[in-house]
C-alpha positions in Angstrom: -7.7 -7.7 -11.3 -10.1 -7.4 -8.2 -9.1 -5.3 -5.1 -9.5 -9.0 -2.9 -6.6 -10.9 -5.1 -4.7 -7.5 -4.5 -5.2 -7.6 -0.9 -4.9 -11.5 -0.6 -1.1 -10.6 -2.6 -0.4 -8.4 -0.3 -1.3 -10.0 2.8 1.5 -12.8 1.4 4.2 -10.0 0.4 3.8 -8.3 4.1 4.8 -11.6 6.2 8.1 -11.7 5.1 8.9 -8.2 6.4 9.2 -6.7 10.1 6.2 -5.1 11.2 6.1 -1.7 10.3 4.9 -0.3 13.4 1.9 2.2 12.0 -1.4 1.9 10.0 -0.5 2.1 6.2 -3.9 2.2 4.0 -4.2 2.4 0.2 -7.1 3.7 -1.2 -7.7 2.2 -4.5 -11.1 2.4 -7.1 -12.6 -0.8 -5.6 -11.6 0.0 -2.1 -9.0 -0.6 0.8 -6.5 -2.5 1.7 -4.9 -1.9 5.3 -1.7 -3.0 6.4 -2.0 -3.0 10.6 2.1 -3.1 11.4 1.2 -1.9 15.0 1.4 -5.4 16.7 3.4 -8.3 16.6 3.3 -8.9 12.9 2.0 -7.3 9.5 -1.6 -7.7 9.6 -3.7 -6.8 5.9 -7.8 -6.3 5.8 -10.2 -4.4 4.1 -11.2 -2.0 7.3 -11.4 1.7 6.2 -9.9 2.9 9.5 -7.7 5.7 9.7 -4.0 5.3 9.2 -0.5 6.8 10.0 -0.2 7.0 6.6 -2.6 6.9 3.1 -1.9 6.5 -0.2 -4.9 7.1 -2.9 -4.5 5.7 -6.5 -6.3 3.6 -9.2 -5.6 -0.3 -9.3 -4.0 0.9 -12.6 -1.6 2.7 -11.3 -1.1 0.4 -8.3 -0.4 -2.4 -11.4 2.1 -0.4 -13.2 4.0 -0.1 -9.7 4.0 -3.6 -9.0 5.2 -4.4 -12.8 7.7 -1.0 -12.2 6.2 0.7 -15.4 6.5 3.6 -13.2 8.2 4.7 -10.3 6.2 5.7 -7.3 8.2 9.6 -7.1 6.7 9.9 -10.9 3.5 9.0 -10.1 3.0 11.3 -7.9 4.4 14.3 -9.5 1.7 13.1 -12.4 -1.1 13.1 -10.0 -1.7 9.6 -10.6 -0.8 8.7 -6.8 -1.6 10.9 -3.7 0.5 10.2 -0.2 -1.2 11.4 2.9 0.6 11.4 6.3 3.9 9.8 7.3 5.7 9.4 4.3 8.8 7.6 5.5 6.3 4.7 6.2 5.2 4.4 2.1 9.1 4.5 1.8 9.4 1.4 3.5 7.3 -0.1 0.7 10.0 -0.4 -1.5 10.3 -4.1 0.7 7.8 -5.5 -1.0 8.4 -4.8 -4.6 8.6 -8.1 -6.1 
């Protein structure tokens, strides 16, 4: 899977929740996908700007949290995912687990 059919998912998954009022960026193998929550609504691009919050990890690992082959506490206790920043905001996340 390409990082623009993950960010085009995403930017579908992040309109049907409030805004989350912060900069949330992931920082996968192929690149970034930001979700802007600071206005009126959920905005997703692929500007590398900085965030409130940051979460690093390979599309693999972002794959086998969308498909809940692993929970996000273990993957980061495994080193496979790395939360800079406000963490509360990655909490909200759990939203948009489909």
């Amino acid at each position: 899977m390409k990082i623009e059919d993950l960010r085009a998912e995403m930017a579908e998954k992040v309109k049907t929740i409030d805004p989350i009022g912060k900069k949330l960026k992931f920082n996968l193998d192929e690149g970034v996908i930001l979700i802007d929550g600071s206005g009126g609504e959920n905005m997703v691009s692929a500007e590398d700007l900085d965030a409130d919050c940051t979460i690093s990890m390979s599309i693999d690992t972002w794959l086998k949290l969308q498909n809940k082959e692993i929970k996000p506490f273990v993957a980061v206790m495994k080193g496979k995912m790395k939360v800079k920043g406000d963490v509360g905001l990655a909490r909200k996340l759990k939203q948009l687990q489909s």
